[in-house]
C-alpha positions as a Markdown table, in Angstrom:
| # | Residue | x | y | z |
|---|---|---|---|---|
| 1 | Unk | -87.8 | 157.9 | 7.7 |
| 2 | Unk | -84.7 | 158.5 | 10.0 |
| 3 | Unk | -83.8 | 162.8 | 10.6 |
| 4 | Unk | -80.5 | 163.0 | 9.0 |
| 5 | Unk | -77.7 | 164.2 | 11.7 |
| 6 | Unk | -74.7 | 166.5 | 11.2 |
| 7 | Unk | -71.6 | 165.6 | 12.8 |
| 8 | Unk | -68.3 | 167.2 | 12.4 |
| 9 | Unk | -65.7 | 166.3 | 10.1 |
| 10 | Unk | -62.7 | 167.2 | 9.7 |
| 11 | Unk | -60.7 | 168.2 | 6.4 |
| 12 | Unk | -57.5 | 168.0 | 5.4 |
| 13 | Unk | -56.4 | 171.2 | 6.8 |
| 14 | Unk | -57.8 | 170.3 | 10.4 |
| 15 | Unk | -61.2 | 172.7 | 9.7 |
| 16 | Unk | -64.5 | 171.5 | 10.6 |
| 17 | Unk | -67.4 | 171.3 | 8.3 |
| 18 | Unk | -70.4 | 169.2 | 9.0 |
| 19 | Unk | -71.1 | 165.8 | 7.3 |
| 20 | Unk | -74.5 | 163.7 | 7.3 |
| 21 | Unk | -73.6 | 160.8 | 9.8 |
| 22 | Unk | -74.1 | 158.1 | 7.5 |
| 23 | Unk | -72.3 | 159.9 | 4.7 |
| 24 | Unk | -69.5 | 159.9 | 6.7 |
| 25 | Unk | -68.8 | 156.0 | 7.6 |
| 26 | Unk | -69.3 | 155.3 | 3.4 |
| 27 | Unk | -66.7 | 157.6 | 2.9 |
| 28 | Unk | -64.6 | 156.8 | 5.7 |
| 29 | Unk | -64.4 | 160.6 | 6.3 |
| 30 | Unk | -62.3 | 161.8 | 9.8 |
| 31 | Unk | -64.8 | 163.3 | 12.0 |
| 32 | Unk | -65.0 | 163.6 | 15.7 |
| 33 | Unk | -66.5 | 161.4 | 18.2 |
| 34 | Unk | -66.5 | 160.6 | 21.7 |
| 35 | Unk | -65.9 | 157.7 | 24.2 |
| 36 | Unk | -66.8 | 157.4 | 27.7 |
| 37 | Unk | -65.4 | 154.6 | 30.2 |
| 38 | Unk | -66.8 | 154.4 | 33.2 |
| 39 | Unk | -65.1 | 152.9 | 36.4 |
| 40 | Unk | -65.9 | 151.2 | 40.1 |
| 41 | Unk | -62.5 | 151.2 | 41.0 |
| 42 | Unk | -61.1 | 148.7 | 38.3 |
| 43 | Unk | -63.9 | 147.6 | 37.0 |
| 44 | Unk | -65.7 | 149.0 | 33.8 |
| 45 | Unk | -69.1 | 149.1 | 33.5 |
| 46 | Unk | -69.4 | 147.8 | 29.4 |
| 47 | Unk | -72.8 | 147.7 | 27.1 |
| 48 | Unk | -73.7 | 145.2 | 24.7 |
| 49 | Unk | -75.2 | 147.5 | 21.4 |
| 50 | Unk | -78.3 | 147.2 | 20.4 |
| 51 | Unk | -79.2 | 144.2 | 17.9 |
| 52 | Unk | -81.3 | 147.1 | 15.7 |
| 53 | Unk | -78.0 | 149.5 | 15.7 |
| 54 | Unk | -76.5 | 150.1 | 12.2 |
| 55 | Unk | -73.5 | 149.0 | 12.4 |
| 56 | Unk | -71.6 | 146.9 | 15.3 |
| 57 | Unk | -75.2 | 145.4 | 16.4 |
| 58 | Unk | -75.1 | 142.9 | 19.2 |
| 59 | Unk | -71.3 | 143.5 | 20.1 |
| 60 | Unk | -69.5 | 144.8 | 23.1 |
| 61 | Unk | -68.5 | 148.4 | 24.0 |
| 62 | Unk | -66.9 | 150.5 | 25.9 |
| 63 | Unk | -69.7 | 152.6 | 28.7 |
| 64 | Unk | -70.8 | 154.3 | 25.5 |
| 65 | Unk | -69.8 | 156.4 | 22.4 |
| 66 | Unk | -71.0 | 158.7 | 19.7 |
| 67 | Unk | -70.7 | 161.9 | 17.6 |
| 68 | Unk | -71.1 | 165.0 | 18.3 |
| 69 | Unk | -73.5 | 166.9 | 16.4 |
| 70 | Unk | -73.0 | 170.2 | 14.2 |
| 71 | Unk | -71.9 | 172.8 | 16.5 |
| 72 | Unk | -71.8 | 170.6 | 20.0 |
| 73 | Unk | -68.9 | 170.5 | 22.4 |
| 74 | Unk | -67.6 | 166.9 | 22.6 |
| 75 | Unk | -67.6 | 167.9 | 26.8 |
| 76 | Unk | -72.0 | 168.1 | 26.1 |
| 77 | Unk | -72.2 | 165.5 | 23.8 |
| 78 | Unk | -70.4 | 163.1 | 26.2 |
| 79 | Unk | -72.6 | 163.7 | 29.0 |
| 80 | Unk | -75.5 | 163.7 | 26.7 |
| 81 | Unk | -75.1 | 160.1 | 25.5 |
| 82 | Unk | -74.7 | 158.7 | 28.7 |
| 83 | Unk | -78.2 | 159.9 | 29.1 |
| 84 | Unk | -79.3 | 158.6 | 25.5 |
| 85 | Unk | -78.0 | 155.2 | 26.5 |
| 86 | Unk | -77.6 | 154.4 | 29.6 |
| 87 | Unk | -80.3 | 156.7 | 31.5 |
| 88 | Unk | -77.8 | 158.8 | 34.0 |
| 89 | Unk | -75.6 | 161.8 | 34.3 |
| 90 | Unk | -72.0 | 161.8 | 36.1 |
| 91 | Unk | -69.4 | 164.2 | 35.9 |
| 92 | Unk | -66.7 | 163.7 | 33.7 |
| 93 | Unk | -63.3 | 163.8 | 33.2 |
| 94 | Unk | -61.8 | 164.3 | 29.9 |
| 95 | Unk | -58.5 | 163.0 | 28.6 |
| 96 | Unk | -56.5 | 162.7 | 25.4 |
| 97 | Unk | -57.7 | 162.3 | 21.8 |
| 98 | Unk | -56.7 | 159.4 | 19.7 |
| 99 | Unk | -57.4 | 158.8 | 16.4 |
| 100 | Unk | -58.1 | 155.5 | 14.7 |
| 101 | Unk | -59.6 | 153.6 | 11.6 |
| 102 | Unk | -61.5 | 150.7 | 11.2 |
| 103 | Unk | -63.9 | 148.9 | 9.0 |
| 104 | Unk | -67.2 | 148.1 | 11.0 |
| 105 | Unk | -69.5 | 145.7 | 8.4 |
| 106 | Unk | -72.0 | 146.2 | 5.9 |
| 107 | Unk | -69.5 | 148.7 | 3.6 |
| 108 | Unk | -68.9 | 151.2 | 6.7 |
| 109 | Unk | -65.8 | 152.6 | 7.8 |
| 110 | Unk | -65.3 | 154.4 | 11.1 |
| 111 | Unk | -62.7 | 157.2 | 11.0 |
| 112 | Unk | -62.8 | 159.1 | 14.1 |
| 113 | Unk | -60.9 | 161.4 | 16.3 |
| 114 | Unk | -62.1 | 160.6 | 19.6 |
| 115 | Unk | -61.9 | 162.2 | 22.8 |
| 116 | Unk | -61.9 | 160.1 | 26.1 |
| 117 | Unk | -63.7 | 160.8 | 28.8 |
| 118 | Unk | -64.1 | 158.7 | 32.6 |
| 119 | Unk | -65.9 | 158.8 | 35.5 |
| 120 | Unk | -65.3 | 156.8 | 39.1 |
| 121 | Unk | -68.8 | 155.8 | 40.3 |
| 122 | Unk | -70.5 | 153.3 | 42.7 |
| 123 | Unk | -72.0 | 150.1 | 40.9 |
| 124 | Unk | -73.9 | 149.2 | 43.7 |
| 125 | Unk | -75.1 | 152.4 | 43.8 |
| 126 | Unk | -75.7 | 154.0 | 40.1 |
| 127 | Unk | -78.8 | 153.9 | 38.4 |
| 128 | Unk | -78.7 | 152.4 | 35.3 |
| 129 | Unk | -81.5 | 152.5 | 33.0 |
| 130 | Unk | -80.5 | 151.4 | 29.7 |
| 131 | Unk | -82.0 | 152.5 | 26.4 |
| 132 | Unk | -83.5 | 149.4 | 24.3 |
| 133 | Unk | -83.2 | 150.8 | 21.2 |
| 134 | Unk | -79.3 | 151.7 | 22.2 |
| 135 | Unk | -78.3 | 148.9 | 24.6 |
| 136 | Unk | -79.4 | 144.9 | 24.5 |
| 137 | Unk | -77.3 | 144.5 | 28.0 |
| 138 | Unk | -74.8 | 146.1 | 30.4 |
| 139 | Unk | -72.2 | 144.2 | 33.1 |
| 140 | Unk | -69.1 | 145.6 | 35.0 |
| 141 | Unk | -65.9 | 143.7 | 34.4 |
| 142 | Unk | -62.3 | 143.8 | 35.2 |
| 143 | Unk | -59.6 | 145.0 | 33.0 |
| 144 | Unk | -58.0 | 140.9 | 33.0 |
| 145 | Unk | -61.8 | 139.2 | 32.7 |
| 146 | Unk | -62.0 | 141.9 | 29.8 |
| 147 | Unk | -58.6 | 140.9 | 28.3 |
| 148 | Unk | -59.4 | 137.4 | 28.5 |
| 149 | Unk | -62.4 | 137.5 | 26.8 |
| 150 | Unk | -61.6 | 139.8 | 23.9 |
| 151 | Unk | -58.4 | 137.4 | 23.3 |
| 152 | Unk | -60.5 | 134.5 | 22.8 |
| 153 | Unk | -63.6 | 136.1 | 21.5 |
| 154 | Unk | -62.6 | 139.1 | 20.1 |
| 155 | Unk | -65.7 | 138.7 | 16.9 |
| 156 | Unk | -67.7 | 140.0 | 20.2 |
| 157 | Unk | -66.4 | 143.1 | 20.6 |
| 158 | Unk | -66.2 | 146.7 | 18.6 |
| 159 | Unk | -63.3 | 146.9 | 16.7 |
| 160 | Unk | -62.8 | 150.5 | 18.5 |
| 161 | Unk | -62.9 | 149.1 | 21.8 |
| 162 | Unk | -60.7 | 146.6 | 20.7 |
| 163 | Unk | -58.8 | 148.7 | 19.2 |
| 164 | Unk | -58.5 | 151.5 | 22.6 |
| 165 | Unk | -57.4 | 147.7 | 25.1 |
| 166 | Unk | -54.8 | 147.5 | 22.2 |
| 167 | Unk | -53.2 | 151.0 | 23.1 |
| 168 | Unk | -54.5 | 151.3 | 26.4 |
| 169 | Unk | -54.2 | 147.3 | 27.6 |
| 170 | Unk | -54.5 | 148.3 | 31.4 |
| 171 | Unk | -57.1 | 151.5 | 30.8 |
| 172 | Unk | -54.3 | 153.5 | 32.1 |
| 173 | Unk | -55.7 | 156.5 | 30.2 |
| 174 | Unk | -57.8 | 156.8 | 33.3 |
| 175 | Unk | -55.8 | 156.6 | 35.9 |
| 176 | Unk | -54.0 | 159.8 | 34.8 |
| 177 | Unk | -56.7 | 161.7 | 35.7 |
């Protein structure tokens, strides 16, 4: 049996109160989360999720995302899940919070309020070790092959990802940092 996990919602006067995860995408409930992009000069490195993930199995991501749990700072919970799925630790630069809905399959909605984060790194020199029960596959890809392919296969993709190149088309989010 899977250890239920608290993230943090967030109610209709902006207060925090902790939701089980799951509970959460059936209700479609707003609650924080976190996305992290990380760069070799213009190109992201991107993960294919895990085929045994609950929702969004088998599709293309951003570096990685999650949720904070109960009580965790979304700076800690970033760096955490880099760890979780892709087996390294980089300093991070945070940037805006967007918010965004989507439907994700199976009678799950995500509803999050999502703080970015980015890193610059080496490809030919990181170290990464990805998670099989998080990540089937990762590749580094330029913002245009990205485009491309999201244009003419977009089933292949999160809809959050696709919905961040949608307000962010040149991942110029970064580039403020």
């Amino acid at each position: 049996m899977t250890e239920s996990i608290y993230i943090p919602a967030i109610a209709g006067d902006g207060s925090l109160f902790p939701i089980e995860k799951m509970q959460a995408h059936l209700d479609g409930q707003l609650h924080l989360a976190v996305s992290v992009f990380v760069f070799d000069g213009d190109l992201l490195l991107i993960q294919k999720r895990a085929a045994s993930k609950y929702h969004c199995a088998g599709l293309w991501a951003n570096t990685c995302c999650t949720h904070p749990h109960w009580d965790e700072t979304v700076e800690h919970c970033a760096e955490r899940r880099l760890t979780e799925e892709l087996g390294f630790t980089l300093p991070l630069t945070r940037h805006q919070t967007v918010e965004y809905a989507a439907d994700v399959g199976e009678g799950l909605k995500e509803h999050e309020r999502v703080t970015l984060f980015s890193a610059q790194v080496d490809s030919q020199t990181l170290q990464v070790e990805p998670v099989a029960d998080e990540v089937d596959e990762v590749r580094w890809i330029t913002p245009g092959e990205l485009l491309r392919e999201v244009r003419e296969r977009p089933q292949d993709f999160t809809p959050w990802f696709r919905i961040y190149l949608q307000r962010f088309p040149g991942l110029s989010f970064a580039e403020a940092a």
